[in-house]
Biopython code that builds the backbone (N, CA, C, O; Angstrom):
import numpy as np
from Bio.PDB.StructureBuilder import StructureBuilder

atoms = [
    (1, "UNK", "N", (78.141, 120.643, 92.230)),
    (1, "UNK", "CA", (79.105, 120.149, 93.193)),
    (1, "UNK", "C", (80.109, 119.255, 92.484)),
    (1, "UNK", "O", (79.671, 118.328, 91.803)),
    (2, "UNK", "N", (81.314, 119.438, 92.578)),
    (2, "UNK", "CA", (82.364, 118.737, 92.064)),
    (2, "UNK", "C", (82.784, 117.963, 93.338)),
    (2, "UNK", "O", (82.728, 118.419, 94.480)),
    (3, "UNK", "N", (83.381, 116.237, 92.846)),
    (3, "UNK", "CA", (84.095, 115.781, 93.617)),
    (3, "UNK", "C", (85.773, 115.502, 93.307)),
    (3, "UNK", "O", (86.110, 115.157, 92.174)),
    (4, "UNK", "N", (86.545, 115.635, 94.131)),
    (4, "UNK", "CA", (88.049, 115.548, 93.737)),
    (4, "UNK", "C", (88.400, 114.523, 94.568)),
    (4, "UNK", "O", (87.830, 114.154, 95.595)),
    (5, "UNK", "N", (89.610, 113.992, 93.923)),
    (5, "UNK", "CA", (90.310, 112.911, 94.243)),
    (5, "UNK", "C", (91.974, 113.027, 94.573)),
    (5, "UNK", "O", (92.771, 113.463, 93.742)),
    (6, "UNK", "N", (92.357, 112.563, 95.921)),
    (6, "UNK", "CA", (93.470, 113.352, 96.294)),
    (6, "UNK", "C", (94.698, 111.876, 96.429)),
    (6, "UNK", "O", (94.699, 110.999, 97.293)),
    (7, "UNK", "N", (95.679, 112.046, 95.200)),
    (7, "UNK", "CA", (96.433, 110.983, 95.048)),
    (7, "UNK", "C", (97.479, 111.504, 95.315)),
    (7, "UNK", "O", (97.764, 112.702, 95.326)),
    (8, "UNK", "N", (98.625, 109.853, 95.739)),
    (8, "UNK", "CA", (99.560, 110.506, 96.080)),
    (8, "UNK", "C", (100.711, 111.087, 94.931)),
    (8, "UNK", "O", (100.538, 110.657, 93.790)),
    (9, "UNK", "N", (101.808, 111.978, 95.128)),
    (9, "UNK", "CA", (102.944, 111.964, 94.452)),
    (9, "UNK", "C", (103.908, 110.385, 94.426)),
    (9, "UNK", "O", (104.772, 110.140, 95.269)),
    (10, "UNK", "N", (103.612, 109.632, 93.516)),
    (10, "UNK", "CA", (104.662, 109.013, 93.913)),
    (10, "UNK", "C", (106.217, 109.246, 93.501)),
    (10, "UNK", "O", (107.128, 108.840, 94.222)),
    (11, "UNK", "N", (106.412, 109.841, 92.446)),
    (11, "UNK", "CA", (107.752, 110.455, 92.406)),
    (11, "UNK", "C", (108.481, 111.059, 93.962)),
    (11, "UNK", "O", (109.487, 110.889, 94.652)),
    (12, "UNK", "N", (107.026, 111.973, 93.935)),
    (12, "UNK", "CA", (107.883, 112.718, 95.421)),
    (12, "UNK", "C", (108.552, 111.429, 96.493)),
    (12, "UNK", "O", (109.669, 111.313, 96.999)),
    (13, "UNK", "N", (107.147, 110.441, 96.569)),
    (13, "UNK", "CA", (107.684, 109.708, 97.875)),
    (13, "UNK", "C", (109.058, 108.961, 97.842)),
    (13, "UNK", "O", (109.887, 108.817, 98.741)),
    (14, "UNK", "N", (109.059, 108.568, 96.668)),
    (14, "UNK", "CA", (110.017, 107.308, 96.491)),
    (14, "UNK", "C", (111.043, 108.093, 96.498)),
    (14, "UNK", "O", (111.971, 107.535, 97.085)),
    (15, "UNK", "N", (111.480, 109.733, 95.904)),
    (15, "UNK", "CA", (112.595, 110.424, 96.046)),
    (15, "UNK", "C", (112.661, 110.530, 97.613)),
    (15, "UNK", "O", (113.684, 110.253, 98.239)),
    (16, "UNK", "N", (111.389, 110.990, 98.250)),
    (16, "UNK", "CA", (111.606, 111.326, 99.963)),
    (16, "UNK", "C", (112.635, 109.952, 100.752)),
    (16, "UNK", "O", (113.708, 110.034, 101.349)),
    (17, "UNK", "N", (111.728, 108.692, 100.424)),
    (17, "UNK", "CA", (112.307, 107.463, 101.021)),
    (17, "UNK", "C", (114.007, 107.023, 100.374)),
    (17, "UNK", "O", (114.808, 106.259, 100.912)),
    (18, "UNK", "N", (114.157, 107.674, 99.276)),
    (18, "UNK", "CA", (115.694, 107.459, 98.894)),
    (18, "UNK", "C", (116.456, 108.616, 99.538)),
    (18, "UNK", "O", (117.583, 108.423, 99.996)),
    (19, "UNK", "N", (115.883, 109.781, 99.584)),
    (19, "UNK", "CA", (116.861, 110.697, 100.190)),
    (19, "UNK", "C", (117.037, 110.480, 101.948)),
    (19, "UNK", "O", (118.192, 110.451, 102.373)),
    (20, "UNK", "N", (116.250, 110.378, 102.626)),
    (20, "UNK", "CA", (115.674, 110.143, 104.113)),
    (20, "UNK", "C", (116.889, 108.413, 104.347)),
    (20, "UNK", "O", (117.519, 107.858, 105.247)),
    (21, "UNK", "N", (116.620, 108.241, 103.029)),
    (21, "UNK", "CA", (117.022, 106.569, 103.311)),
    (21, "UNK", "C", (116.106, 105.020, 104.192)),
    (21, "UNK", "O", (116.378, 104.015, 104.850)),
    (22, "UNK", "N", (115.170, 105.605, 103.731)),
    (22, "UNK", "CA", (113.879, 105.286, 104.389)),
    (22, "UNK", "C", (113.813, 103.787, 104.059)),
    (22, "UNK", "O", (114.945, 103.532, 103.647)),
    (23, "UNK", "N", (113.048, 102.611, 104.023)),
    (23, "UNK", "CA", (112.452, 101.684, 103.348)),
    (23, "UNK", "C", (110.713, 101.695, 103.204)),
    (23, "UNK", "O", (109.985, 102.227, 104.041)),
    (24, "UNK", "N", (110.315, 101.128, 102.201)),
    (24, "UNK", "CA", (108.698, 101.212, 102.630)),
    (24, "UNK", "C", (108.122, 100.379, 103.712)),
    (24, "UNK", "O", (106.924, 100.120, 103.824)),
    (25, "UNK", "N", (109.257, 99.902, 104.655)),
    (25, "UNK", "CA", (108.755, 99.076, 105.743)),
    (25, "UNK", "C", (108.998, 100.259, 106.441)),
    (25, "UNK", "O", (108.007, 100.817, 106.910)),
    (26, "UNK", "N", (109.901, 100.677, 106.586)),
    (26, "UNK", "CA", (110.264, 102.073, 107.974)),
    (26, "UNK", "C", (108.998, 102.665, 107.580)),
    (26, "UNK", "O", (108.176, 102.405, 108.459)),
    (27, "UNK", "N", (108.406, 103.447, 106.506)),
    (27, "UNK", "CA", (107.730, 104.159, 106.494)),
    (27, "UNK", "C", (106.137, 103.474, 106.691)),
    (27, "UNK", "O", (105.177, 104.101, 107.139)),
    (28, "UNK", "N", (106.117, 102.222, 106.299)),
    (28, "UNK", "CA", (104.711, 101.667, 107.260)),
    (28, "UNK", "C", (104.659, 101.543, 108.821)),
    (28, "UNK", "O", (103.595, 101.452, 109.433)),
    (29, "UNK", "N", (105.840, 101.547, 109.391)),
    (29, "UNK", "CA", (105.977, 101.685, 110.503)),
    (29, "UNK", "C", (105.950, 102.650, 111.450)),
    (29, "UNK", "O", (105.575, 102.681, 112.622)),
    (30, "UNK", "N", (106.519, 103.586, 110.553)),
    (30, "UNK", "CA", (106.186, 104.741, 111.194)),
    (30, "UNK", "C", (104.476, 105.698, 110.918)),
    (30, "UNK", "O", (104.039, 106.565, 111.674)),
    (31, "UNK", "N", (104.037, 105.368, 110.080)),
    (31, "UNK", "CA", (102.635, 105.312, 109.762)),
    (31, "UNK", "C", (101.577, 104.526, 110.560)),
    (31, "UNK", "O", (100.473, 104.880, 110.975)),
    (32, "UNK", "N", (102.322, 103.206, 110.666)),
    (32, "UNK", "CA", (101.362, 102.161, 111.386)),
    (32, "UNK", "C", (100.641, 102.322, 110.603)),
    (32, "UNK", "O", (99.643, 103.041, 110.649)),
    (33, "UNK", "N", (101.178, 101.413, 109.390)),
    (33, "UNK", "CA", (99.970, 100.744, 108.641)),
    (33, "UNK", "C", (100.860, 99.438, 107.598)),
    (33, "UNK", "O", (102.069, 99.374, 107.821)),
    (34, "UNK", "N", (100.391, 98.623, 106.706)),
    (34, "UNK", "CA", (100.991, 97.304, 106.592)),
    (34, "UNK", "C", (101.705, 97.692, 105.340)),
    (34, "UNK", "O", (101.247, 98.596, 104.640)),
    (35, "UNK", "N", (102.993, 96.951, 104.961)),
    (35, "UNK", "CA", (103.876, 97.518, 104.140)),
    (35, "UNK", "C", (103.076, 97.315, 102.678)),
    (35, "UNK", "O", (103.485, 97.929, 101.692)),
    (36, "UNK", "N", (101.959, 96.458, 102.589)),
    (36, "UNK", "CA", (101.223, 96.126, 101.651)),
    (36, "UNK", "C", (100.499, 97.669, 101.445)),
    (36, "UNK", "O", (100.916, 98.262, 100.449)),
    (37, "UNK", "N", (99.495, 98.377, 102.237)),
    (37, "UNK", "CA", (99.245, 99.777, 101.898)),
    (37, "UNK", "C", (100.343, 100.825, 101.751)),
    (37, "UNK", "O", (99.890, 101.944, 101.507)),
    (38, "UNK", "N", (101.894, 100.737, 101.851)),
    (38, "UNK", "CA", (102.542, 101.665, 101.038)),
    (38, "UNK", "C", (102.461, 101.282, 99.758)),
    (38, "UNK", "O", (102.289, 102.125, 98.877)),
    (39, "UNK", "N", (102.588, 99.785, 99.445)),
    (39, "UNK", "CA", (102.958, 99.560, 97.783)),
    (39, "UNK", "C", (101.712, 99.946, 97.443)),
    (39, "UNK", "O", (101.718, 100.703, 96.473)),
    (40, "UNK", "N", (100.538, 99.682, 97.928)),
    (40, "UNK", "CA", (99.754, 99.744, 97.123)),
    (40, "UNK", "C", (99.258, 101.667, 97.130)),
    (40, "UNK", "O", (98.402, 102.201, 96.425)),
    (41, "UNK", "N", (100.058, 102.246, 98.068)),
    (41, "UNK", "CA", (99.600, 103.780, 97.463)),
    (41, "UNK", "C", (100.824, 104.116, 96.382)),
    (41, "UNK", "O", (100.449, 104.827, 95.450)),
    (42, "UNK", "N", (102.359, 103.681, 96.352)),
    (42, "UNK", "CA", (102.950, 103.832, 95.297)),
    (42, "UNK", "C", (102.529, 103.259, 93.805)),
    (42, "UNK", "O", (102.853, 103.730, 92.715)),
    (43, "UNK", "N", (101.783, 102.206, 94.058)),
    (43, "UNK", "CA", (102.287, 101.521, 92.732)),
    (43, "UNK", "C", (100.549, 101.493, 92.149)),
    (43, "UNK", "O", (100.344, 100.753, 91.188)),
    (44, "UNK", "N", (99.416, 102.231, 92.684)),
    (44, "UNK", "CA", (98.013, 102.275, 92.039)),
    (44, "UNK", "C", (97.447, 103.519, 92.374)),
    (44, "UNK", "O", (98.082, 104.463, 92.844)),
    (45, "UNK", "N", (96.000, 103.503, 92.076)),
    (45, "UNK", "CA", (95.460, 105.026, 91.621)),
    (45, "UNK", "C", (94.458, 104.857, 93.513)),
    (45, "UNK", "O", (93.254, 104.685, 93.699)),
    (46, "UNK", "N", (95.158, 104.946, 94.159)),
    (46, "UNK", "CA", (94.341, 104.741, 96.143)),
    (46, "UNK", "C", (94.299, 105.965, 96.112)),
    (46, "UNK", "O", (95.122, 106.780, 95.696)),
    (47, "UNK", "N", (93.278, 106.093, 96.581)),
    (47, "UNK", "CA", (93.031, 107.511, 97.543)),
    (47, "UNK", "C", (93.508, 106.950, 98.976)),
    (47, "UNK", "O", (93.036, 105.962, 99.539)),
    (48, "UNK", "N", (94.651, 107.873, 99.503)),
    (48, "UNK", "CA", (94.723, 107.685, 101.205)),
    (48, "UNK", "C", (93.588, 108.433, 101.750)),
    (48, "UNK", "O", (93.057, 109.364, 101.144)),
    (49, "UNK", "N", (93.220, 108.008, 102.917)),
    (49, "UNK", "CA", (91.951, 108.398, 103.670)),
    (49, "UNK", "C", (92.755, 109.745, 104.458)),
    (49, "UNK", "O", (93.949, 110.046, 104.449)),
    (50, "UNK", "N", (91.863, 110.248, 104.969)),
    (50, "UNK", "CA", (92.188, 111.534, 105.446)),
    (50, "UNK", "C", (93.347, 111.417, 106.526)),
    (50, "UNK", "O", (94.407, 112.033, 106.410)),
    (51, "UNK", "N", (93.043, 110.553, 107.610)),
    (51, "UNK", "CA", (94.067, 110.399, 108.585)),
    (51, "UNK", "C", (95.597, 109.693, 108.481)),
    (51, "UNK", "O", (96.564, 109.605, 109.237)),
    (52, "UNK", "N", (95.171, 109.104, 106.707)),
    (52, "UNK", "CA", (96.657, 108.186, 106.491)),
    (52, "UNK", "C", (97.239, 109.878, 105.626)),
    (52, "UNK", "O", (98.448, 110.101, 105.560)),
    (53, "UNK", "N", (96.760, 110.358, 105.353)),
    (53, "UNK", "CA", (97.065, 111.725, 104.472)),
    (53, "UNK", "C", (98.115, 112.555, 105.840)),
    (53, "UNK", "O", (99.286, 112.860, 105.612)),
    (54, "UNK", "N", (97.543, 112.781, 107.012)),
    (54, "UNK", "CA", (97.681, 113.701, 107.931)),
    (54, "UNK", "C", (99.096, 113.006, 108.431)),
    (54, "UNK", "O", (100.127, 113.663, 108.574)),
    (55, "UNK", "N", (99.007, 111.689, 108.659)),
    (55, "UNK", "CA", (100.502, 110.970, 109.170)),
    (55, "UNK", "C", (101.826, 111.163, 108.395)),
    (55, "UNK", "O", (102.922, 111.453, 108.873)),
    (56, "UNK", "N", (101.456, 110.913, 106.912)),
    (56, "UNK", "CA", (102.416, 111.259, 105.797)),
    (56, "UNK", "C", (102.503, 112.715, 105.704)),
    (56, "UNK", "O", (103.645, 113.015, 105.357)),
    (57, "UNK", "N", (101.721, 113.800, 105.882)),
    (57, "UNK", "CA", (102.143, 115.193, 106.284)),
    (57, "UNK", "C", (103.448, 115.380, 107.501)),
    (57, "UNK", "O", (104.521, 115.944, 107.291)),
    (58, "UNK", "N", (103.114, 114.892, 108.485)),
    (58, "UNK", "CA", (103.625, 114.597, 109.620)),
    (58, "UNK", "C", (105.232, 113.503, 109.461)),
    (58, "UNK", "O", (106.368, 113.932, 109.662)),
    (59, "UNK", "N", (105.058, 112.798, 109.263)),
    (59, "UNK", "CA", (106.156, 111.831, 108.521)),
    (59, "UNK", "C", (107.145, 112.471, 107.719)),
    (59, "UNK", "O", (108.371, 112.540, 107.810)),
    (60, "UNK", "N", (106.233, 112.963, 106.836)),
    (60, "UNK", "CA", (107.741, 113.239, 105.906)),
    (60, "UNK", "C", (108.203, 114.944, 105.575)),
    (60, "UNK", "O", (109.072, 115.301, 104.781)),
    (61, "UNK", "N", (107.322, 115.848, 106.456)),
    (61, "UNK", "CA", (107.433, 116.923, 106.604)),
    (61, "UNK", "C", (107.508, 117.673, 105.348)),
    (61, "UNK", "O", (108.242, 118.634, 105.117)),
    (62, "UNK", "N", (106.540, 117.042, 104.454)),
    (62, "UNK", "CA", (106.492, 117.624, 102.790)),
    (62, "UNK", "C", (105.043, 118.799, 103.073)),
    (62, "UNK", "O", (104.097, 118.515, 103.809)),
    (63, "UNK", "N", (105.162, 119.969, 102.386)),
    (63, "UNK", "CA", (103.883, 120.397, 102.441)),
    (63, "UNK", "C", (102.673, 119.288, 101.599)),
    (63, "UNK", "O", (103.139, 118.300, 101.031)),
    (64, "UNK", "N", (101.597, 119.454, 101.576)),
    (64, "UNK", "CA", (100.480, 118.813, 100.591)),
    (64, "UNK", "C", (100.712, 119.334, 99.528)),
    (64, "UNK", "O", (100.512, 118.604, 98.557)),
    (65, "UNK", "N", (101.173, 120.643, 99.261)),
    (65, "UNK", "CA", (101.216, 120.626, 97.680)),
    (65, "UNK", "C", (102.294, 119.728, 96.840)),
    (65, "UNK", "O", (102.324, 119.512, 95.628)),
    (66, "UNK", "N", (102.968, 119.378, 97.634)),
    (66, "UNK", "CA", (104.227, 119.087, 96.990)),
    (66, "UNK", "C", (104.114, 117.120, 97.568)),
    (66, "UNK", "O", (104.940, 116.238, 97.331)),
    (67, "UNK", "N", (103.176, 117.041, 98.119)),
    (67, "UNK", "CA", (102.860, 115.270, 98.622)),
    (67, "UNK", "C", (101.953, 114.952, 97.699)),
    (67, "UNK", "O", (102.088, 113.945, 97.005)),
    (68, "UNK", "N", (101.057, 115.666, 97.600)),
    (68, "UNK", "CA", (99.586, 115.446, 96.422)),
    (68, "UNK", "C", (99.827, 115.830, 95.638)),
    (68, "UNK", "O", (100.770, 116.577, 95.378)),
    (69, "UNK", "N", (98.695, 115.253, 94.757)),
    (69, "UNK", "CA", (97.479, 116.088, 93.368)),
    (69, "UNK", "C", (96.030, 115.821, 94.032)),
    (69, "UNK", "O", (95.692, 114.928, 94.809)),
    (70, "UNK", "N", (95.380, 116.750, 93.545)),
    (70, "UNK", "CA", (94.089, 117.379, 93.712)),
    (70, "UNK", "C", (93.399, 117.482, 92.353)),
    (70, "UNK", "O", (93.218, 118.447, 91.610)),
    (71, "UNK", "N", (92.943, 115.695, 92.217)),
    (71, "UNK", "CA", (92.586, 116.818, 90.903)),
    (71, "UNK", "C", (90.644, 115.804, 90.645)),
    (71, "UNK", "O", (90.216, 114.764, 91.144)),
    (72, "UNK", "N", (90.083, 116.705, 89.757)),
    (72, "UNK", "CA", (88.343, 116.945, 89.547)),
    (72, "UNK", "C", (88.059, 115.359, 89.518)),
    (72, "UNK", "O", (88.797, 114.875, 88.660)),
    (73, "UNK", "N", (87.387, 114.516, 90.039)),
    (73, "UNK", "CA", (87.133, 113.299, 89.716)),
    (73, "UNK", "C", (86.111, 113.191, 88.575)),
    (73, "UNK", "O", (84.942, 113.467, 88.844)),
    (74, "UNK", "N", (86.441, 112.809, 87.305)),
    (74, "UNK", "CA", (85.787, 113.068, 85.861)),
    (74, "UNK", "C", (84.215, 111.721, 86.352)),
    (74, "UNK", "O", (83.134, 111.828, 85.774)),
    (75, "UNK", "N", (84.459, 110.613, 87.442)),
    (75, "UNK", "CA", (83.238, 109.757, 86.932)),
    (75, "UNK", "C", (82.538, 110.345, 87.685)),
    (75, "UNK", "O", (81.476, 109.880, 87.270)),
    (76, "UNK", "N", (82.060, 111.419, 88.972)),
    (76, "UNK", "CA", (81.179, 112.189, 89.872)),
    (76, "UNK", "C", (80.766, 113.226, 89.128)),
    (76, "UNK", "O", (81.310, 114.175, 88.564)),
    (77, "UNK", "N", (79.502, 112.754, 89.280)),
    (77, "UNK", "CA", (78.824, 113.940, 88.556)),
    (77, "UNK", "C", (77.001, 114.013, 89.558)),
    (77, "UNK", "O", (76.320, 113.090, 90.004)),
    (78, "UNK", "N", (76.797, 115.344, 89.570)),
    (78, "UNK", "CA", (75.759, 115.103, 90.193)),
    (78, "UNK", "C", (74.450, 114.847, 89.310)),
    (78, "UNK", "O", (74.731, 114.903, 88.113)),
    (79, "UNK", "N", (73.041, 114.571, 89.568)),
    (79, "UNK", "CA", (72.413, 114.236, 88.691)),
    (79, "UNK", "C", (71.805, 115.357, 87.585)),
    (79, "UNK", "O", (71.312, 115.130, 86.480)),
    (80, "UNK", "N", (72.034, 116.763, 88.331)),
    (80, "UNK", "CA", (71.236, 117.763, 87.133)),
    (80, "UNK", "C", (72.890, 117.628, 85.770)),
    (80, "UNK", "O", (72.834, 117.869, 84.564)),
    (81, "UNK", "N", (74.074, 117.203, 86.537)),
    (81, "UNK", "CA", (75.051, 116.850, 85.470)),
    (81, "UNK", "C", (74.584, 116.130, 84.160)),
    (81, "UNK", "O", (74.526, 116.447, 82.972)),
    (82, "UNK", "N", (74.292, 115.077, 84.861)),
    (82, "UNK", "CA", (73.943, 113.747, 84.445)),
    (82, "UNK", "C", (72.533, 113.548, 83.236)),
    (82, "UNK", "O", (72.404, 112.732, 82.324)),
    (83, "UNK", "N", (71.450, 114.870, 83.789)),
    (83, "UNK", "CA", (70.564, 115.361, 82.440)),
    (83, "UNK", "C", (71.093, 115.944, 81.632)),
    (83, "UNK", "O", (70.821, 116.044, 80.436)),
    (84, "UNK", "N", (72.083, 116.481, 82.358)),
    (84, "UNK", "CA", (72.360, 117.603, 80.841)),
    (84, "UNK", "C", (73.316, 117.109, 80.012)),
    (84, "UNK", "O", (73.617, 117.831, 79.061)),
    (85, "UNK", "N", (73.960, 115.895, 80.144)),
    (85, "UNK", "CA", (74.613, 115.367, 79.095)),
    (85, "UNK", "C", (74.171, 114.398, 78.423)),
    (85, "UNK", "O", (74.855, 113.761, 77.622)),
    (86, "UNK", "N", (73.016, 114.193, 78.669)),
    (86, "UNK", "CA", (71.779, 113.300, 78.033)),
    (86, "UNK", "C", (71.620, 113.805, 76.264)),
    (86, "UNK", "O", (70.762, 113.287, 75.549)),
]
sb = StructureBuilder()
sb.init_structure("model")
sb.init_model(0)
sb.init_chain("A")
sb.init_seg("    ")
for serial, (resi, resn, name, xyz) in enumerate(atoms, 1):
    if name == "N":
        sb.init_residue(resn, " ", resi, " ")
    sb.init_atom(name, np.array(xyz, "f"), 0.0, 1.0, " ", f" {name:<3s}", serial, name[0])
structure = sb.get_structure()
């Protein structure tokens, strides 16, 4: 079993919020959530939770491929992993 970790684009966003003409306050607002969780999904390695994922689908009318990365989380490993790199 692999686990993945779904981060945001921040290139994409910060281009979305300059083209839209957005601020990261409009866009916590329209999220309803505190302008402190936009910086902190632009500017660190956050996973948004599923339902802050679904609003920013909704929000900024980007598909997910082009809002995310999807990619293998290297520290999850399950434990028959975990023998065999013993």
């Amino acid at each position: 079993m692999k686990s993945h970790t779904v981060l945001i684009k921040k290139d994409v966003l910060l281009s979305w919020l300059k083209v839209t003409a957005n601020t990261q306050s409009d866009l916590a607002n329209q999220l309803q959530v505190s302008k402190g969780r936009i910086s902190q999904l632009i500017h660190s390695n956050v996973e948004p939770s599923a339902h802050l994922i679904a609003k920013l689908l909704v929000v900024t009318e980007l598909p997910f491929e082009r809002l995310f990365d999807v990619t293998e989380d290297p520290l999850f490993r399950t434990a028959k992993q975990r023998e065999g790199k013993r």
